[in-house]
C-alpha positions in Angstrom: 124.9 86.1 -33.2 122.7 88.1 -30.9 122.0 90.1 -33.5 120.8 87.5 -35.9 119.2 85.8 -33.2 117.1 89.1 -33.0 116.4 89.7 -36.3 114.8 86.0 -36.6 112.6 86.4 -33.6 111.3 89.8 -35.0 110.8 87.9 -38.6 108.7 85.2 -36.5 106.7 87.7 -34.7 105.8 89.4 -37.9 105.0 86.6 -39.8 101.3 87.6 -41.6 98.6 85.3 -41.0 99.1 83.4 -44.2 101.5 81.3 -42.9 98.9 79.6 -40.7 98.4 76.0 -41.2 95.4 73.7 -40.4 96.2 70.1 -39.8 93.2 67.6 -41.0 93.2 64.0 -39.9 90.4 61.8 -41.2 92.4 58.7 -40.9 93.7 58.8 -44.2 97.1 61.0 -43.3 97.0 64.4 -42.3 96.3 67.0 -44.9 97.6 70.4 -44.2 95.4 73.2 -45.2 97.1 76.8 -45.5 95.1 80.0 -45.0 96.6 81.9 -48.4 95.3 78.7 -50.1 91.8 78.5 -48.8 91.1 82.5 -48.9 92.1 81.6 -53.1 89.2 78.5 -53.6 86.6 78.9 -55.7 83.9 77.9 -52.6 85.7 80.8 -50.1 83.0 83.5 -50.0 82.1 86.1 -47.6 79.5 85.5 -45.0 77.7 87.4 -42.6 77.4 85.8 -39.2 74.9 87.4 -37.0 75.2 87.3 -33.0 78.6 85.9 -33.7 79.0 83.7 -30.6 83.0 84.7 -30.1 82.5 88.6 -31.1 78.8 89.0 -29.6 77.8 91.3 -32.6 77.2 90.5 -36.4 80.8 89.4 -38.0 81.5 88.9 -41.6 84.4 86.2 -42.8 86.1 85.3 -45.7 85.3 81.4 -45.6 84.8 77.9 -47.0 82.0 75.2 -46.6 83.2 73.1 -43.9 81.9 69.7 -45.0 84.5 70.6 -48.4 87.4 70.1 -46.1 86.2 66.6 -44.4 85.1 64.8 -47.7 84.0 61.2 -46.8 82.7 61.7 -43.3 79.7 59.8 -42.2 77.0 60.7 -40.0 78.4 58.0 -37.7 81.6 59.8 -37.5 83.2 62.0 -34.2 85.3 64.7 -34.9 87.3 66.3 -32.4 88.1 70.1 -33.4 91.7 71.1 -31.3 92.6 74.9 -30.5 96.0 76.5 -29.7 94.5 77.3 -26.2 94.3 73.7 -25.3 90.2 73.9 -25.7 88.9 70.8 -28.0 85.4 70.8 -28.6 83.9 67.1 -29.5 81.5 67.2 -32.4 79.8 64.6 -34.2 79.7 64.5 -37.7 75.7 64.4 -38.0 76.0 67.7 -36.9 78.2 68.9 -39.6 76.2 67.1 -41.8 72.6 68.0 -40.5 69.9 68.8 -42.8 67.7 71.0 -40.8 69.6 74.4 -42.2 72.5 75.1 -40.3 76.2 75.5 -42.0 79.2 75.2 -40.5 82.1 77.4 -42.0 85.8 78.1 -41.8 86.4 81.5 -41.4 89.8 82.5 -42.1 91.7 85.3 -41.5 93.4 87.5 -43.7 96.5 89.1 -43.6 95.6 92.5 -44.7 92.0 92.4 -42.4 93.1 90.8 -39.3 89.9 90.3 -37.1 89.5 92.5 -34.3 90.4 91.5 -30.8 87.5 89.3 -28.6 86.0 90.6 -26.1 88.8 89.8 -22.7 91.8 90.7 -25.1 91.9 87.5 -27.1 92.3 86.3 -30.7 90.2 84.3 -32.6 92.4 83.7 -35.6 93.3 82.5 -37.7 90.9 79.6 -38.2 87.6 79.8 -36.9 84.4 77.1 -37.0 81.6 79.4 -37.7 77.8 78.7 -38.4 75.3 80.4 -40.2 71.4 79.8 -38.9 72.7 77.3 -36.2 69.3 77.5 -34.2 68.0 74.8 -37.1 70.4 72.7 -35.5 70.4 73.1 -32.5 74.9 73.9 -32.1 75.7 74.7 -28.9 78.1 78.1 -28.5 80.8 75.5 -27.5 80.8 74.1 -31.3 82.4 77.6 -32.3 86.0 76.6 -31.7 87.8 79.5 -32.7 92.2 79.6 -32.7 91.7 76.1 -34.1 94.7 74.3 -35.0 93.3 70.6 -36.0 90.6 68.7 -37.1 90.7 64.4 -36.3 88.3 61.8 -36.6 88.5 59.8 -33.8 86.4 57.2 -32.2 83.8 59.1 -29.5 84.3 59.9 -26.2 82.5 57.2 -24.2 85.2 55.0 -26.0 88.2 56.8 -25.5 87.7 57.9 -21.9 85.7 55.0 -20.0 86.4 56.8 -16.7 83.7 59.9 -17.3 80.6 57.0 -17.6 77.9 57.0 -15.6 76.9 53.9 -13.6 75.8 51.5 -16.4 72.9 50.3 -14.2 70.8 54.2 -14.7 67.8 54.0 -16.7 68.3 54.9 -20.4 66.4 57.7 -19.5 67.9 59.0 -16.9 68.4 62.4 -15.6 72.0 61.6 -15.0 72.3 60.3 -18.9 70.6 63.0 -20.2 73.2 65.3 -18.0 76.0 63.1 -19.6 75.5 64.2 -23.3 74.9 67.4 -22.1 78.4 67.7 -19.9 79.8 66.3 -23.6 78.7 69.2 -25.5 79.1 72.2 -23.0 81.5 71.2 -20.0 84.3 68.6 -21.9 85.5 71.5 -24.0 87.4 73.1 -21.6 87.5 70.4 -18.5 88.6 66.7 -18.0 86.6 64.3 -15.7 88.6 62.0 -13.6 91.8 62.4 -15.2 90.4 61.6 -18.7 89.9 64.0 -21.4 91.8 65.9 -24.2 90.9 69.4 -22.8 93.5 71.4 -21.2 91.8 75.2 -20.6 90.5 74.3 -17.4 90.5 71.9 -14.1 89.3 68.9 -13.8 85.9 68.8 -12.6 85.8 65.8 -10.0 89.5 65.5 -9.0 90.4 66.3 -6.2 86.9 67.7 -5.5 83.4 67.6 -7.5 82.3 71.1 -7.7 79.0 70.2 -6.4 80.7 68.8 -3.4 82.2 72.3 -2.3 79.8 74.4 -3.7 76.1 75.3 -2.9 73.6 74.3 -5.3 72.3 77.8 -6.0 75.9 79.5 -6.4 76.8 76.6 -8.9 73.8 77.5 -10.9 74.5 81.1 -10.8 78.5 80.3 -11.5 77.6 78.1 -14.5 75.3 81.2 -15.4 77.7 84.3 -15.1 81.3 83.1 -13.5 81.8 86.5 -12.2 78.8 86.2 -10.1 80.8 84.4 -7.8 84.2 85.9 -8.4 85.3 88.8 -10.3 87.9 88.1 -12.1 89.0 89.8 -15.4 91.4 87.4 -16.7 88.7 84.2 -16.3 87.9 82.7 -19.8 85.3 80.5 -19.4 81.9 82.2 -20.3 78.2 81.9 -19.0 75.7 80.1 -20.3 72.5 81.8 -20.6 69.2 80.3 -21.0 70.1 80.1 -24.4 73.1 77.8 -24.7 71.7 75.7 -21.9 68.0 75.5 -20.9 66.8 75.5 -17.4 66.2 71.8 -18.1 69.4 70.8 -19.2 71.4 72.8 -16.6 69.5 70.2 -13.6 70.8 67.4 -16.0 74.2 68.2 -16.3 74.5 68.7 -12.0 72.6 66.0 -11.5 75.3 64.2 -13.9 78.2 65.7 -11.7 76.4 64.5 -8.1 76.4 61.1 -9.8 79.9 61.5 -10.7 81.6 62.2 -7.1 80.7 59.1 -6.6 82.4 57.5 -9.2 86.4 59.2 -8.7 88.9 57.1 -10.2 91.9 58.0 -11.7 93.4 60.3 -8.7 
C-alpha cells in the first residue's frame, strides 16, 4: 500500500500542465476550459507581451482572445477573475470589452515550454490574463491575474460587500469616492475591508487596525511605493506601485479613502 500510495503521489506531482483546467461561470453553468484544448483553437496564436507586468521583461505566450471565452458579456457586466493563491482581481467587463486598443489574452502554458519562474520564486502558470497595448486602456498591473483558476460574473462589489462603502452623504466627487474606485482596482485584489471581500493573499486593511491609524503618513506612501522600504523581507508578495500603476493623484485618493474608512469598522 505504501508503495502504491507513493507511486500515485509521484504520478500527481508529475502531472504536465495539460491537465490544467479553467472553470468559466457566466451564469449559464460552468464551462471547463482545458489547457491542451485551447493551445489546439484556431484563434490561439503567439504573442509578444512587452514589459510583461509578472515577468518585468518582454514575454511571448501561446494564447487566445479573451473576449472568445466570455461570449455574451455586456459592458454592464463584473467579472471576478480567481487565482490558486487566493488573489481575485475585480474587473468590469467594459474593460474587456474597451475600444480604445488594448487586448486582454489567455496565455497558457505548455507542457513542453513551461514559463520560467517569477521573479520571488513563483509560478505564473498555467493560465495567465495578459494584455497587449494596455496603456490605451488604462489596465492597472492588478488586472494581470496570473495562476488563475476561475472566471464568474457576478454582480459588483458595492453590492456584494455593503460594509467597504463610504459614508453615502460624501460629494459624488469626493476625494474619498475617487479613493474608493481606486482601493477597487489596486488594494481589493489581495485585501478585505471590514471583514468583507473575496481576497485571501493578504490582511484586512481596517480590522483590527486601519493602516493609516498605525502608520505615518510618509512611510505608508513609501510602503505602498516599495514594501521593502519599510521592511525587508524576501518572502513578501505584494509589489510596489510606481508612479505608473498609481499616479501621485490617485495614491492621496486611495489614503484619504482608508482615513475615511477607520471610521467606519464594522464587522470585527
Amino acid at each position: 500500500m505504501k508503495l502504491l500510495a507513493a507511486y500515485l503521489l509521484a504520478l500527481c506531482l508529475t502531472l504536465p500542465a495539460t491537465a490544467a483546467e479553467l472553470k468559466v461561470d457566466l451564469g449559464h453553468g460552468v464551462v471547463t476550459y482545458h489547457s491542451e484544448t485551447l493551445l489546439k483553437r484556431g484563434d490561439a496564436r503567439t504573442i509578444s507581451v512587452p514589459g510583461d507586468v509578472a515577468f518585468r521583461r518582454t514575454m511571448h505566450f501561446r494564447a487566445v482572445p479573451l473576449a472568445a471565452l466570455l461570449e455574451g458579456i455586456h459592458p454592464g457586466d463584473h467579472l471576478q477573475f480567481v487565482a490558486g493563491d487566493g488573489f481575485a482581481a475585480e474587473i468590469p467587463a467594459a474593460l474587456l470589452l474597451n475600444t480604445q486598443g488594448s487586448e486582454a489574452w489567455l496565455a497558457i502554458e505548455e507542457a513542453a515550454r513551461p514559463w520560467p519562474a517569477l521573479p520571488g520564486h513563483g509560478r505564473a502558470g498555467p493560465f495567465y490574463v495578459v494584455w497587449t497595448r494596455p496603456q490605451a486602456a488604462g489596465v492597472g498591473p492588478e488586472q494581470w491575474p496570473y495562476q488563475l483558476a476561475s472566471i464568474r460574473k457576478l454582480a459588483d462589489v458595492a453590492e456584494r460587500f455593503p460594509a467597504i462603502l463610504p459614508a453615502s452623504s460624501l460629494p459624488p466627487d469626493s476625494e474619498v469616492r475617487r479613493g474608493f474606485a481606486v482601493f477597487q482596482r489596486t488594494c481589493f485584489a489581495c485585501h478585505t475591508l471590514n471583514g468583507q471581500g473575496d481576497a485571501r493573499l493578504g490582511p484586512d486593511l481596517n480590522l483590527p487596525h486601519n493602516p493609516t491609524e498605525y502608520l505615518r503618513a510618509d512611510l505608508l506612501r513609501a510602503f505602498i511605493r516599495n514594501p521593502q522600504s519599510l521592511r525587508r523581507w524576501p518572502q513578501a508578495k505584494m509589489q510596489g506601485f510606481d508612479t505608473h500603476a498609481l499616479s501621485d493623484a490617485d495614491l492621496d485618493a486611495v489614503l484619504a479613502y482608508l482615513r475615511h474608512m477607520a471610521g467606519r469598522k464594522s464587522g470585527g
